[in-house]
N, C-alpha and C positions, 0 to 999 in steps of 0.2 A: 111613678115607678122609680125605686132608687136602684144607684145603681150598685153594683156588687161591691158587697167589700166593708159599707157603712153601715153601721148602726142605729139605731133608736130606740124610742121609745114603744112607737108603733110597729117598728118591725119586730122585736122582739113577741110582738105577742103574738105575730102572724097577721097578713091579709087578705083577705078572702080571694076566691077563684075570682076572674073577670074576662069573660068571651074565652080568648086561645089561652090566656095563663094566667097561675096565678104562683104564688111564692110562699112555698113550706117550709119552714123552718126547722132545725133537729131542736134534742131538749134542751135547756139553757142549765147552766151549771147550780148545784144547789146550793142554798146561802151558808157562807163561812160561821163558825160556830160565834157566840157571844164573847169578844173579847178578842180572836184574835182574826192577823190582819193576811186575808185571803189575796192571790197575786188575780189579777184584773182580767176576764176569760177573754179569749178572742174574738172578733168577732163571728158571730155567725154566718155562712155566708150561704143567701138564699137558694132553693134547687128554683128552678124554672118547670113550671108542667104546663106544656102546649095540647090545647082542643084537637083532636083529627078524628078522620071518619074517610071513609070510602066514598070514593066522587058516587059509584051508581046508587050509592046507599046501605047506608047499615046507621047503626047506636051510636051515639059519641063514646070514643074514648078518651084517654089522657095515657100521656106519655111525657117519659123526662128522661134525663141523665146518658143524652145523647152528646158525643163528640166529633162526627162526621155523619156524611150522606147517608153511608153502609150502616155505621148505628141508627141512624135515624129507621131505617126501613127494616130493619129489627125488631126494632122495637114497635114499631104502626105493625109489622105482623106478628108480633105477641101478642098483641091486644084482641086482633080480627082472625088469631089462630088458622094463620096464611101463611106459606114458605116467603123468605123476603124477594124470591125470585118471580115473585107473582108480580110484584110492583112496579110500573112501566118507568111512571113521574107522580111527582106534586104537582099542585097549586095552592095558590095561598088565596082565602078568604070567596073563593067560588067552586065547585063541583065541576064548573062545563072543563072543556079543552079549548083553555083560554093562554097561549100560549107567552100574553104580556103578564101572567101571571105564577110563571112559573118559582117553583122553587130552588134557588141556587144557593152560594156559600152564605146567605144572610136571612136570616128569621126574626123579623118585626116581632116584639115582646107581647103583643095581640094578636098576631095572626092567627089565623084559624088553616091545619094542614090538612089537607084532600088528598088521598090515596089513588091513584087512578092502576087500577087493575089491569093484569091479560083478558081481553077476549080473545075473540076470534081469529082464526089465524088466516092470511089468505095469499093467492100468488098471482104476478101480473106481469105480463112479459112487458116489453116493452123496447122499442125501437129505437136507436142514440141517432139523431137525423142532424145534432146540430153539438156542440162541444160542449154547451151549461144544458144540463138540466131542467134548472127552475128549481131545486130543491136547495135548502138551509136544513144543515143538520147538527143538531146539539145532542149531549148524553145524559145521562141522570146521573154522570158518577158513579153508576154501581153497576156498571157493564154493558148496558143497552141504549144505544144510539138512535136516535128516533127523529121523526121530519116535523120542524122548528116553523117552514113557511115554504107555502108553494107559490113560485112568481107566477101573475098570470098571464097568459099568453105562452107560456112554456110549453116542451115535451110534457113533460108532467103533468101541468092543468090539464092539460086535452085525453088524459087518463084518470080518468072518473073513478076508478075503485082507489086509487091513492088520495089519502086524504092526511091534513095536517093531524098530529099525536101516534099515526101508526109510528110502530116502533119496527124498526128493519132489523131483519132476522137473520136474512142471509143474504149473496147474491148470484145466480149461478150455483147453488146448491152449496155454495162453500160459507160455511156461516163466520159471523161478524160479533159474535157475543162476545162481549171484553173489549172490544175495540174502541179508541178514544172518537168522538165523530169527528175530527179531522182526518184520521186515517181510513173512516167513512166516503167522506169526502174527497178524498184521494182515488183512493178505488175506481169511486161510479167515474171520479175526471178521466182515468187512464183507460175505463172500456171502450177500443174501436169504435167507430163509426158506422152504421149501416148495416150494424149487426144484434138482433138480438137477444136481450138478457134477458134474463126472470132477477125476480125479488120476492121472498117471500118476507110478508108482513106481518106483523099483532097487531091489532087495534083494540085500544082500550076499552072495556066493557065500560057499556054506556047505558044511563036511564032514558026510562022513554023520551022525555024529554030533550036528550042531546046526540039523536038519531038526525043524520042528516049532517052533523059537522064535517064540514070541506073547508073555507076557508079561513083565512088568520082570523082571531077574533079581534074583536072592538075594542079601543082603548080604554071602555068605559069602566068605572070601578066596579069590581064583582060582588056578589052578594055577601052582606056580614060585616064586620065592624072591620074599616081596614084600618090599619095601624098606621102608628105618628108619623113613625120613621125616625125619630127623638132616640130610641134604642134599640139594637139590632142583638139578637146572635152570631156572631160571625163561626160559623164553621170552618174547620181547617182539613186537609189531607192528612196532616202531621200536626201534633201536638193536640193540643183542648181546645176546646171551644171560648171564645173570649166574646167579652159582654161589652159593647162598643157602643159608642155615636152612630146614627145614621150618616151616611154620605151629603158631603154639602153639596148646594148648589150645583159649583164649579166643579168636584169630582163627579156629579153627576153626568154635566152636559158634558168633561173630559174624555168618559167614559165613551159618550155617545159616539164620540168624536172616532175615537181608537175604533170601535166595535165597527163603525164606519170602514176605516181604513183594512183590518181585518178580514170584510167583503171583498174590499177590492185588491187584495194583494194574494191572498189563500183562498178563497171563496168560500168560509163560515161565518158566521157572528153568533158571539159568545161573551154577552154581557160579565159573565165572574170573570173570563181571561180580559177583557179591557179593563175593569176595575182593577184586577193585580196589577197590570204593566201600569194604572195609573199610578197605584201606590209607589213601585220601582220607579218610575220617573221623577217625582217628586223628590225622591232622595238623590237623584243624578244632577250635579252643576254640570255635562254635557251629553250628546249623543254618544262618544266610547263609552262614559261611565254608565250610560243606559244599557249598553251592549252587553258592558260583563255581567251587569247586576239580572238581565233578563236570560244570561247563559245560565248564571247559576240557581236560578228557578224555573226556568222554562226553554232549557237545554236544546229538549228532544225535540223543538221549533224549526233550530237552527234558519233563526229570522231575516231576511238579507239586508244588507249595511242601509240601502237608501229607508226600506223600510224601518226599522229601529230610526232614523234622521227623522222622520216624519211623526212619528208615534212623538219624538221626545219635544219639538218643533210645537205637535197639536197640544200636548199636557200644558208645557214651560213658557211657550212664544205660542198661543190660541189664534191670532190674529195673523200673524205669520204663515201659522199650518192653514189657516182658511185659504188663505190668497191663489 
């Protein structure tokens, strides 16, 4: 796969579809007349078209000329002729609710995207007997915050109709639609003790097949060709989409490291927010200059000093932040 922006021989003429994408080409400019001297076209720069389909099943479609999450989910319901408010989450390259598979700001140049739907709706009171939960919650970006992992042993485990991918709807009848899941996460911390709530839930329509999911899935690779990770899409909140390197090694396990720390200081983990603070860190020579540069992207945090020390510690000094 080349990457954007170069030319050839072969790309000009176009290359076929392959699994999740393939790359179209517009028409190329027509040959200058005999004799005189035409200025040199630019290059063409290829659209991206990704494979998706609906986890419980439907047709394959193709979809392209996406620039964030919200277009993304536009466009997957243009295709399945679905409001985009039907769409809970992704996955890349498996149907289940496999939630080491989700989709966030980065799309592998093969991956294959799964739509996971609204079903059913349902409501479960539930009694706060201890200060955590057991719940991990993350959002799709496009309004709806939904349950990432259930610890076991928790409140939560020991409530059998909650199961990982329901997406929370409301709580206490006061609904949460639009809410980032940290501010999720805030919430369920600050409800009393020994008193209880309701929540009401969606859980993803599901094929027969992936009746019965309750707990986190398995690290294992999901069904379909999984991608290099040699080339990513990176999705942005703002601006276009940019055609990138996959994450090295080191930013990978950095990341790990942050998303770690992230549990234990706020209580979420949120693989795309450690990936950004890695990026930010890498450009800080210390922990102030980590501080401002994470103010002026990730403000509304308002992250506390020893934190940011640790975050920039585990990116810059790894061996240091273990200790």
């Amino acid at each position: 796969m080349r990457q954007a922006g170069r030319c050839s021989r072969k790309a000009q003429e176009g290359s076929p579809m392959e699994n999740g994408v393939g790359q179209e080409l517009g028409t190329s400019e027509p040959p200058a007349a005999e004799g005189i001297s035409a200025p040199r076209p630019p290059c063409a720069r290829p659209r991206l078209v990704f494979h998706t389909q609906l986890a419980h099943g439907s047709p394959t479609g193709r979809i392209e000329g996406f620039t964030n999450v919200k277009e993304l989910y536009a466009k997957i319901a243009e295709v399945f002729s679905i409001s985009p408010t039907e769409i809970l989450f992704c996955t890349l390259n498996t149907h289940k609710v496999d939630m080491q598979k989700l989709l966030g700001g980065q799309i592998g140049l093969e991956d294959f995207i799964f739509a996971h739907v609204r079903g059913e709706t349902k409501e479960v009171e539930v009694t706060k007997t201890e200060d955590a939960l057991g719940l991990t919650i993350t959002d799709n970006g496009a309004g709806y915050a939904f349950i990432k992992r259930i610890k076991e042993g928790s409140i939560i485990n020991r409530v059998q109709a909650v199961c990982v991918g329901d997406s929370i709807e409301a709580i206490n009848d006061h609904t949460i639609v639009g809410c980032r899941h940290y501010e999720v996460a805030r919430m369920l911390r600050e409800l009393p003790r020994a008193q209880p709530f309701t929540l009401r839930l969606v859980q993803p329509k599901k094929a027969f097949d992936m009746i019965g999911q309750r707990t986190r899935s398995s690290k294992s690779l999901g069904e379909g060709r999984v991608a290099s990770g040699k080339e990513t899409l990176r999705l942005r909140a703002q601006g276009p989409a940019t055609l990138e390197e996959g994450p090295s090694p080191f930013e990978e396990e950095a990341a790990r490291r942050v998303d770690d720390l992230l549990e234990s200081y706020i209580g979420i983990r949120d693989s795309e927010l450690a990936s950004t603070m890695v990026e930010v860190a890498k450009e800080s020579p210390g922990a102030a200059q980590l501080a401002r540069g994470l103010d002026s992207v990730l403000g509304e945090f308002a992250f506390p000093q020893e934190f940011v020390a640790e975050v920039w510690a585990a990116v810059c000094h790894p061996k240091a932040g273990q200790e």
